[in-house]
C-alpha positions as a Markdown table, in Angstrom:
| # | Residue | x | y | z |
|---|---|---|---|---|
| 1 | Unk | -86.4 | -86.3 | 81.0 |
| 2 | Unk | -88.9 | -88.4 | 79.8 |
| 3 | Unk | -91.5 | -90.5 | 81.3 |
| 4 | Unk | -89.3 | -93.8 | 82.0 |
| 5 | Unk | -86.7 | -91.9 | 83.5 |
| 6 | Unk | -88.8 | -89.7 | 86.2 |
| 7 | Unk | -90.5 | -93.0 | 87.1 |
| 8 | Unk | -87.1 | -94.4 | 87.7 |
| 9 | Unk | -86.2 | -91.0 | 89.4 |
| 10 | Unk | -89.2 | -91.6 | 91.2 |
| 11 | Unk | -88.2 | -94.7 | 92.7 |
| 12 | Unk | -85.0 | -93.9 | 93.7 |
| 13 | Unk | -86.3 | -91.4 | 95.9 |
| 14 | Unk | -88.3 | -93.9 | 97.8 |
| 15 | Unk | -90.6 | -95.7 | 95.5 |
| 16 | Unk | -93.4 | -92.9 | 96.2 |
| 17 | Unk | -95.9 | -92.2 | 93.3 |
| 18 | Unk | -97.2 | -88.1 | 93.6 |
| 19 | Unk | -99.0 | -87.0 | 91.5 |
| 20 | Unk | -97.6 | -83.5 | 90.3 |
| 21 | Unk | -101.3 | -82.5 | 88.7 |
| 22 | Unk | -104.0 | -80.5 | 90.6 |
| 23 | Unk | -106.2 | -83.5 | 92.3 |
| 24 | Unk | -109.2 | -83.7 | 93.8 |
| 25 | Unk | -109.5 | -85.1 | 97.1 |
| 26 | Unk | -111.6 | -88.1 | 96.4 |
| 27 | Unk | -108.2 | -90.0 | 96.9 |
| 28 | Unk | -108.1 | -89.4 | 99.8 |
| 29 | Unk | -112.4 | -89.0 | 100.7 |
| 30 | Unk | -114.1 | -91.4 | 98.2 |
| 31 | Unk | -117.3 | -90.8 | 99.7 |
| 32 | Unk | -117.2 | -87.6 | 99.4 |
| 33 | Unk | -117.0 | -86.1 | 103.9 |
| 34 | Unk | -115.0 | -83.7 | 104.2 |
| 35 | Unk | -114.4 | -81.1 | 107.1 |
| 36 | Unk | -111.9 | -77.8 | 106.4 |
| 37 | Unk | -109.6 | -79.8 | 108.8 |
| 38 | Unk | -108.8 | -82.3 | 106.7 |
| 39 | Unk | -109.2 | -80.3 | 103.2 |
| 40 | Unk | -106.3 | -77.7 | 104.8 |
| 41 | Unk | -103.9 | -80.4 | 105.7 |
| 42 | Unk | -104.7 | -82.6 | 102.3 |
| 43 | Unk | -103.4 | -79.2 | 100.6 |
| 44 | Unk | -100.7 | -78.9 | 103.0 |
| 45 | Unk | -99.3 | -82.1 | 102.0 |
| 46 | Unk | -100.0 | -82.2 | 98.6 |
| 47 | Unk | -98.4 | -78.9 | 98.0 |
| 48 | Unk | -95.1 | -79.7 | 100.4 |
| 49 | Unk | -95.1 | -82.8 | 98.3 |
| 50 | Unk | -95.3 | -81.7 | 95.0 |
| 51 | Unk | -92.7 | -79.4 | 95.5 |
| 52 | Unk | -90.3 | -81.5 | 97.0 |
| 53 | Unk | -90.9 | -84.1 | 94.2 |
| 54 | Unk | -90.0 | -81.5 | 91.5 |
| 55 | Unk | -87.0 | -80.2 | 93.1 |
| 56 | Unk | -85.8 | -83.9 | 93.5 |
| 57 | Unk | -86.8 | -85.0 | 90.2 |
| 58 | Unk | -85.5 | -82.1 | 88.0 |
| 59 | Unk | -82.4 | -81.1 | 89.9 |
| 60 | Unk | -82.0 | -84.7 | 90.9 |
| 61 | Unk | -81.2 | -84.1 | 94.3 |
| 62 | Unk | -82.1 | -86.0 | 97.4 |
| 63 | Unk | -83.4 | -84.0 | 99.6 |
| 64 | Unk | -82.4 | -84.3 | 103.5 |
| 65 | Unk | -85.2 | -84.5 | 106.3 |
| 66 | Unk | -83.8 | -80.8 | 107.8 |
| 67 | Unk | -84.8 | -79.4 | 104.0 |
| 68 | Unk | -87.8 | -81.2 | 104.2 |
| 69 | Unk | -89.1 | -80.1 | 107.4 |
| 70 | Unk | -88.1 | -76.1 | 106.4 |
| 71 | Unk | -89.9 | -76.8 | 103.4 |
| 72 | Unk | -93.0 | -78.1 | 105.0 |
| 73 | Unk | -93.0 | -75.2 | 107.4 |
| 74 | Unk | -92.5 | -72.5 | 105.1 |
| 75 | Unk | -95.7 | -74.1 | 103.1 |
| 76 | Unk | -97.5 | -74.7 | 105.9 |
| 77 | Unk | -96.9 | -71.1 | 107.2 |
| 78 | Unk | -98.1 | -70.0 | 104.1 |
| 79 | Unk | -101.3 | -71.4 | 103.8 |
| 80 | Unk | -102.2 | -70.9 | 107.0 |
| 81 | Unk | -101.4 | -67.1 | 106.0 |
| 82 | Unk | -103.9 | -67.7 | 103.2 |
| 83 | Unk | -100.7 | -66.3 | 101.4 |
| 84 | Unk | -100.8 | -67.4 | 97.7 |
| 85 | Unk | -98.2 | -70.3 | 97.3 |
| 86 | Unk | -96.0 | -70.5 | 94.7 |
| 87 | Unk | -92.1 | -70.8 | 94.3 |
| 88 | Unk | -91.6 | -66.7 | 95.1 |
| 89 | Unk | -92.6 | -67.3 | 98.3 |
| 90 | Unk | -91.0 | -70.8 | 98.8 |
| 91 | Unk | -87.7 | -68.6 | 97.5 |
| 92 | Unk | -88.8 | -65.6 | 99.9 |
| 93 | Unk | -89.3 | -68.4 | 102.8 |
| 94 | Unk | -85.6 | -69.8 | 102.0 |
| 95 | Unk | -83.6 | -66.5 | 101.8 |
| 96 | Unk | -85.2 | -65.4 | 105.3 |
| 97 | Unk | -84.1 | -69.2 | 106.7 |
| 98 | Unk | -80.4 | -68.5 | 105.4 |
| 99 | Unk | -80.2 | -65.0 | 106.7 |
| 100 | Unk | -81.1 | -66.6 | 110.2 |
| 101 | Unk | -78.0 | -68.4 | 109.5 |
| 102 | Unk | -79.1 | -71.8 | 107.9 |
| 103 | Unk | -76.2 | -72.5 | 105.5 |
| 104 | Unk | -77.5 | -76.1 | 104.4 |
| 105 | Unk | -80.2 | -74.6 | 102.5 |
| 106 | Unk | -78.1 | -72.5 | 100.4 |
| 107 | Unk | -77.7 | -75.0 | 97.3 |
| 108 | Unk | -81.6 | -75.6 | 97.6 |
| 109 | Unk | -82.2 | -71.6 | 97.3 |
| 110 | Unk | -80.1 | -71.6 | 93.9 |
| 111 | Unk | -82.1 | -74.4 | 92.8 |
| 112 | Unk | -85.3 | -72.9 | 93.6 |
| 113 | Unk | -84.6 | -69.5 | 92.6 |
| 114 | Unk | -83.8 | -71.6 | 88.9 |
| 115 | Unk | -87.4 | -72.9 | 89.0 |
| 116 | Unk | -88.6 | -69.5 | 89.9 |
């Protein structure tokens, strides 16, 4: 996929630009004060986003607002754990949600256990 076509991808999803590079938080505190509060939940989101975006993008998938919420709660959980984030745990996060009997989220878990 090149360029063109995720910026096209992009705005079918919803016309939202995320940046899938690391990023500082001067977009979001461009003088520069900050408090851990805000830091935490600037990584929560950027995190919860990016990883949405790139399951939406590469499997080309829409994702529904239930997998979105389990998502963001298995990466909020996470770094509130000060567990290391990455897709093993996103993957770990998903199985445990289906085994609690959450059948929707079974495609998703194939697609992230692909990314993985």
């Amino acid at each position: 996929m090149n360029y063109e076509d995720f910026k096209n991808k992009i705005k079918q999803i919803g016309g939202k630009s995320i940046n899938i590079g690391m990023d500082s938080n001067n977009s979001i505190n461009p003088l520069g004060i900050s408090t851990i509060h805000a830091d935490v939940n600037y990584e929560r989101e950027s995190k919860c986003n990016k990883i949405m975006c790139i399951l939406e993008v590469h499997f080309e998938i829409i994702l529904t607002s239930h997998e979105r919420n389990v998502i963001r709660e298995i990466v909020t959980e996470n770094i509130d754990r000060s567990i290391k984030q990455d897709f093993k745990v996103l993957y770990n996060g998903l199985l445990q949600k289906e085994e609690e009997g959450d059948t929707k989220l079974k495609w998703l878990i194939s697609a992230v256990k692909t990314l993985i």
